[in-house]
C-alpha positions as CSV (number, residue, x, y, z in Angstrom):
1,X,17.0,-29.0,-8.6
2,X,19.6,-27.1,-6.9
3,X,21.3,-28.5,-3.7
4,X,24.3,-26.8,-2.0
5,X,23.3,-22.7,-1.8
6,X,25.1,-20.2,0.3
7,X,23.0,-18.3,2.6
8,X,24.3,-14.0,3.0
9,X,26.6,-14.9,5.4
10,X,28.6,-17.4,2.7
11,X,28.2,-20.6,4.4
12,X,27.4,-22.8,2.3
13,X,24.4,-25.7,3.8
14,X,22.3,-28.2,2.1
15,X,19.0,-26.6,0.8
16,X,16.7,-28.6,-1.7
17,X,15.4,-25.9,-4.2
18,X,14.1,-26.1,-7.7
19,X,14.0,-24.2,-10.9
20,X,11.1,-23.7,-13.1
21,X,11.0,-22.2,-16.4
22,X,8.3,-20.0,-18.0
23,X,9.3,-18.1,-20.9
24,X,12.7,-16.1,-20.2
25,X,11.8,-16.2,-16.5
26,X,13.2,-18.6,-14.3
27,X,11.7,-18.7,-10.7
28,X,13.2,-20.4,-7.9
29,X,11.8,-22.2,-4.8
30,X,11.9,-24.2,-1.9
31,X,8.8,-26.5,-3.1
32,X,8.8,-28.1,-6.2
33,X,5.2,-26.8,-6.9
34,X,4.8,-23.3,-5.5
35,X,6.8,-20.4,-7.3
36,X,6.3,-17.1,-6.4
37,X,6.6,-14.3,-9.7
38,X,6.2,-10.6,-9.9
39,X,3.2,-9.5,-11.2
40,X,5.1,-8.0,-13.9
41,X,6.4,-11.2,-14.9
42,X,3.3,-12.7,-14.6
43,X,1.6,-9.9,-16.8
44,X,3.8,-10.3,-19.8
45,X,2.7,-14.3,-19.6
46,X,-0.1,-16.0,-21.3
47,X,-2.4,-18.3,-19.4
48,X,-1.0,-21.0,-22.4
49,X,2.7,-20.2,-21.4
50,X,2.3,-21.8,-17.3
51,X,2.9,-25.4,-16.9
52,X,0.2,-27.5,-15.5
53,X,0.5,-28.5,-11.6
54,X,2.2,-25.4,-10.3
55,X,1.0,-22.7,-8.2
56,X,2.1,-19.5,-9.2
57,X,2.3,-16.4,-6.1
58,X,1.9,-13.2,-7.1
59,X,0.6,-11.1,-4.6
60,X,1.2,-11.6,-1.0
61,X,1.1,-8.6,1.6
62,X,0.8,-8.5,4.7
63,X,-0.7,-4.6,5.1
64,X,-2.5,-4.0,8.5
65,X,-4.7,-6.8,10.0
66,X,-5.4,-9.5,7.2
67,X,-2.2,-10.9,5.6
68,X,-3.1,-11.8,1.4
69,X,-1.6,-14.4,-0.9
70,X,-2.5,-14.6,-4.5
71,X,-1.9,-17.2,-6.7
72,X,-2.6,-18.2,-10.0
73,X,-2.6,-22.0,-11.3
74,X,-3.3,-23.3,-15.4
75,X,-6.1,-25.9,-15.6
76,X,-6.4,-25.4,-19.4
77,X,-5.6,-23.6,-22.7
78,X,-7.5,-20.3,-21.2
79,X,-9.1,-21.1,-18.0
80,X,-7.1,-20.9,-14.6
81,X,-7.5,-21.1,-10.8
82,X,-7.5,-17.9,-8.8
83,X,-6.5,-18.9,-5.2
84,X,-7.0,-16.0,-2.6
85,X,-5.8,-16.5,1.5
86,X,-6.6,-14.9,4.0
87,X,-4.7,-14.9,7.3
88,X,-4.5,-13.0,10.5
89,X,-3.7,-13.6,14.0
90,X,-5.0,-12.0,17.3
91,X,-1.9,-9.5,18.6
92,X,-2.6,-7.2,15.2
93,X,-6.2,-7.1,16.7
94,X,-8.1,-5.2,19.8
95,X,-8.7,-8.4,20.8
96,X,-9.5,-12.2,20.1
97,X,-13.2,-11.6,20.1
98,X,-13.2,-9.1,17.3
99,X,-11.0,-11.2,15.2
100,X,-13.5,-13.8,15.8
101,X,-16.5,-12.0,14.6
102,X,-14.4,-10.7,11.6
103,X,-13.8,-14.1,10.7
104,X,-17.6,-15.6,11.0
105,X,-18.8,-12.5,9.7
106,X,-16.6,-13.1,6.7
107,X,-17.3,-17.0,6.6
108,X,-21.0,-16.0,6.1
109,X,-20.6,-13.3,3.2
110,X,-18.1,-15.5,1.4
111,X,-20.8,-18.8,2.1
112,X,-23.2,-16.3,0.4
113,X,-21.4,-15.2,-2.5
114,X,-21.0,-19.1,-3.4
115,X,-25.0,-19.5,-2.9
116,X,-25.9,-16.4,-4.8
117,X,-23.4,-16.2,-7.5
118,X,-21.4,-19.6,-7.5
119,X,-18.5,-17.9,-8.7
120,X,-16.0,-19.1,-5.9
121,X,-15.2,-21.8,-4.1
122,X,-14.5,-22.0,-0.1
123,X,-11.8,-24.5,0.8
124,X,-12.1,-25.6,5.0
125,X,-12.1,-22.2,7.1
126,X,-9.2,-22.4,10.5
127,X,-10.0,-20.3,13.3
128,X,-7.8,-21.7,16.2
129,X,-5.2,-20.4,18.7
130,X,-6.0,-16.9,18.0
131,X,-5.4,-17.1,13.8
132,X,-7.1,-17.7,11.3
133,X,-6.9,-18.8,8.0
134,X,-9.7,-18.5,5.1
135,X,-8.9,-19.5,1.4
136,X,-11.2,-19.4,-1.7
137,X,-11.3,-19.8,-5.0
138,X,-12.3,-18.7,-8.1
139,X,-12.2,-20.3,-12.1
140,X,-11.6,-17.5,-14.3
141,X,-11.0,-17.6,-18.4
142,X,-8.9,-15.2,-19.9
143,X,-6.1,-15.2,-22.0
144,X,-4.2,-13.1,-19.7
145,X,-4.4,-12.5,-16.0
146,X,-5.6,-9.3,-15.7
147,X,-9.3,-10.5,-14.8
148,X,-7.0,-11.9,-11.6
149,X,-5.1,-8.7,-10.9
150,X,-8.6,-6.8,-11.1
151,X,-9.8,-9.5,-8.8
152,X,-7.0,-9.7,-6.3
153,X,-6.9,-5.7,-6.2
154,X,-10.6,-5.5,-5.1
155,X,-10.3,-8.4,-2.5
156,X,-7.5,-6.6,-1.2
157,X,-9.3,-3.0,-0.9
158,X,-12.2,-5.0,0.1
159,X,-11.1,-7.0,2.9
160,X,-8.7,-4.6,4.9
161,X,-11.5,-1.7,4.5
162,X,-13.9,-4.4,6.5
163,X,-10.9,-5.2,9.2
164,X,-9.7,-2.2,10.0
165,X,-13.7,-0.7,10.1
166,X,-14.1,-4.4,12.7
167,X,-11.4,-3.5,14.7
168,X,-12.3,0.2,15.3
C-alpha cells in the first residue's frame, strides 16, 4: 500500500492506494481489489498468472449512450469470470421513456438468454433517477482471454447498435 501521492499540481495529500503484481506488470489502485489493466497487458497473461480475489478492468468506454466496463476475475487453473456493466443515464437519451424501454427491453433478452442458453448470469438490474445500471456474467474456460475479448467486442457492437437504433 502506498500512502502519501502527489496529485499534478505537486501537492502532496493522503491517498490510500495499493500495488498488485502480475507478471512484470504492476497495476495500481484506489481499491485493494479492483485493478484496471490494458488489454495488452492482459493478453500477454495467462488465466494461471491472476491472483484469486481481484477483479481485473479491461475495457471500459463510455461511446455514445451505454457506458461498458469489462472485467475479468480467476476462479481456477483455467476457468474465469467475465463481468460485463452496463450503464447509462437519461441526458445522453431523447428522453427518460426511451431509456426506460431500452432497459426492460434489454432486461427481457438478457432474462432469455439465461433461460435459453444458461450461459450468463444476471446480477440485480437498477433503473432509478433516470440511470440505469445492468451487469451480467459469464464463466468462461480458456487458457487465455481471448474468448473474453471476443465476448466483450460483440457486447459492445451489440449493445450500442440496439441504443442508438432505441433512441432514433
Amino acid at each position: 500500500m502506498i500512502n502519501n501521492t502527489n496529485n499534478r499540481f505537486g501537492e502532496s495529500k493522503n491517498v490510500e492506494r495499493y500495488l498488485l503484481n502480475i507478471g512484470k506488470f504492476i497495476l495500481e489502485s484506489d481499491n485493494p481489489d479492483v485493478f484496471k489493466i490494458r488489454m495488452w497487458e492482459l493478453e500477454t497473461l495467462r488465466v494461471k498468472d491472476l491472483p484469486y480475489d481481484h477483479k481485473l478492468i479491461f475495457c471500459d468506454t463510455s461511446k455514445h449512450l451505454i457506458n461498458i466496463r469489462s472485467s475479468v476475475e480467476r476462479i481456477d487453473e483455467v476457468s474465469f469470470i467475465l463481468t460485463i456493466e452496463e450503464s447509462s443515464n437519461y441526458m445522453d437519451w431523447s428522453s427518460i421513456e426511451t431509456m426506460e424501454e431500452y432497459f426492460e427491453t434489454r432486461i427481457e433478452m438478457l432474462q432469455q438468454r439465461q433461460v435459453d442458453v444458461f450461459d450468463l448470469i444476471l446480477n440485480e438490474p437498477f433503473f432509478e433517477y433516470g440511470m440505469f445500471s445492468l451487469e451480467y456474467e459469464n464463466i468462461l474456460e480458456d487458457n487465455s482471454f481471448s474468448s473474453a475479448f471476443r465476448y466483450a467486442d460483440k457486447v459492445l457492437e451489440t449493445v450500442n447498435k440496439a441504443a442508438y437504433n432505441f433512441n432514433n
